[in-house]
C-alpha positions in Angstrom: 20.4 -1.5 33.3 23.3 -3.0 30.8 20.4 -3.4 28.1 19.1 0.3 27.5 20.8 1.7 24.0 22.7 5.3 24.2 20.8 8.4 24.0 22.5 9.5 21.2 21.6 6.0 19.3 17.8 6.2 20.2 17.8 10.3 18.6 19.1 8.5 15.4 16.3 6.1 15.1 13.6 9.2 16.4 15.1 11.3 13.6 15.0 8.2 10.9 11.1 7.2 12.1 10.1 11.2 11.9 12.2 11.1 8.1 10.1 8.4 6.9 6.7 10.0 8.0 7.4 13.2 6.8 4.7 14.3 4.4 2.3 11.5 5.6 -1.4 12.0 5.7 -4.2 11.7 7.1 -8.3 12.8 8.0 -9.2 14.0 11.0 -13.4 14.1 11.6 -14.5 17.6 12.4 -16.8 16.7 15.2 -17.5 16.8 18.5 -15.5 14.3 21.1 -13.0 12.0 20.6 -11.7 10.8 17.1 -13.8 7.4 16.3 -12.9 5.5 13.6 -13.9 6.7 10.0 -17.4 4.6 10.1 -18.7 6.4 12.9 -19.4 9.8 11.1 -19.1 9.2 7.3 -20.9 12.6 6.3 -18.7 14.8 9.1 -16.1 17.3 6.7 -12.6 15.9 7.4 -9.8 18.1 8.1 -6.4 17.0 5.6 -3.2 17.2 7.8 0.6 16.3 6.7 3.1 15.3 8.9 6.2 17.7 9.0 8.6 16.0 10.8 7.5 17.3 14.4 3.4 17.8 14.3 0.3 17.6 12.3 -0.4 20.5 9.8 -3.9 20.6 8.4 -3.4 21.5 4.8 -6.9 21.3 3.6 -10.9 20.0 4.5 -12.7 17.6 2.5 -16.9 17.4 2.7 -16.7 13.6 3.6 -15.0 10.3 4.3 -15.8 9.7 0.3 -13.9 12.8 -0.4 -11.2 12.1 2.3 -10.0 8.7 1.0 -10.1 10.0 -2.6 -7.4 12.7 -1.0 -5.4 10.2 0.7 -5.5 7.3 -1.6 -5.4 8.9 -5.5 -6.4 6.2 -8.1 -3.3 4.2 -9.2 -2.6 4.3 -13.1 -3.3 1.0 -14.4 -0.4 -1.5 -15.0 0.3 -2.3 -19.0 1.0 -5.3 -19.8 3.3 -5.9 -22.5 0.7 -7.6 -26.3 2.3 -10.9 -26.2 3.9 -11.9 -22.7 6.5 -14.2 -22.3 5.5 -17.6 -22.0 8.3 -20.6 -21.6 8.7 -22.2 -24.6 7.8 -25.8 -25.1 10.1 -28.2 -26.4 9.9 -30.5 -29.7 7.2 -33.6 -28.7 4.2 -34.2 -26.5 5.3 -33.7 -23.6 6.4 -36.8 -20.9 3.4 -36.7 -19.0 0.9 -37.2 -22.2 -1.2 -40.7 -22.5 0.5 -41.9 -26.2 -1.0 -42.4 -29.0 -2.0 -45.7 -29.9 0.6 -45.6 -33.1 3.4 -44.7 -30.1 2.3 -48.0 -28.8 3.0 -50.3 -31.3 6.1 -48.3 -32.3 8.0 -49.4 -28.7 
């Protein structure tokens, strides 16, 4: 039994992994039975609950699963990208990998 870690070690990583959840959420179906997976009932109101650190808080409803994942996943802004990006720049010539020109030919 050499390979269990302390008590007091496995609190502090409890205690980190309930830190990092903490205000995490998610839609529970308001039906009858077991939770199913999201597909199951899409038309079913879904209750909104947080995480607090220690249980599930319901902190709203929603009318559907469309109405549910617009709660838990909110549009991104779009990225902007800059006018003009920055492209390497290319070096004097044609490049080394270029078929020359017949004048290159008879130049050599």
């Amino acid at each position: 039994m050499d390979d269990e870690e302390p008590l007091a070690e496995w609190a502090r990583k409890r205690d980190e992994r309930r830190e990092q959840a903490r205000g995490r959420l998610r839609a529970v179906p308001l039906t009858e039975g077991p939770h199913r997976a999201a597909h199951v009932a899409p038309g079913a109101p879904r209750a909104i609950q947080e995480f607090d650190g220690t249980g599930w808080v319901t902190v709203g409803v929603a009318a559907d699963l469309a109405a549910a994942k617009a709660i838990l996943f909110p549009p991104q802004p779009p990225e902007e990208r800059p006018v003009e990006w920055d492209r390497p720049a290319l070096g004097k010539g044609r490049g080394r990998h270029r078929k020359p020109a017949a004048s290159d030919e008879r130049d050599r």
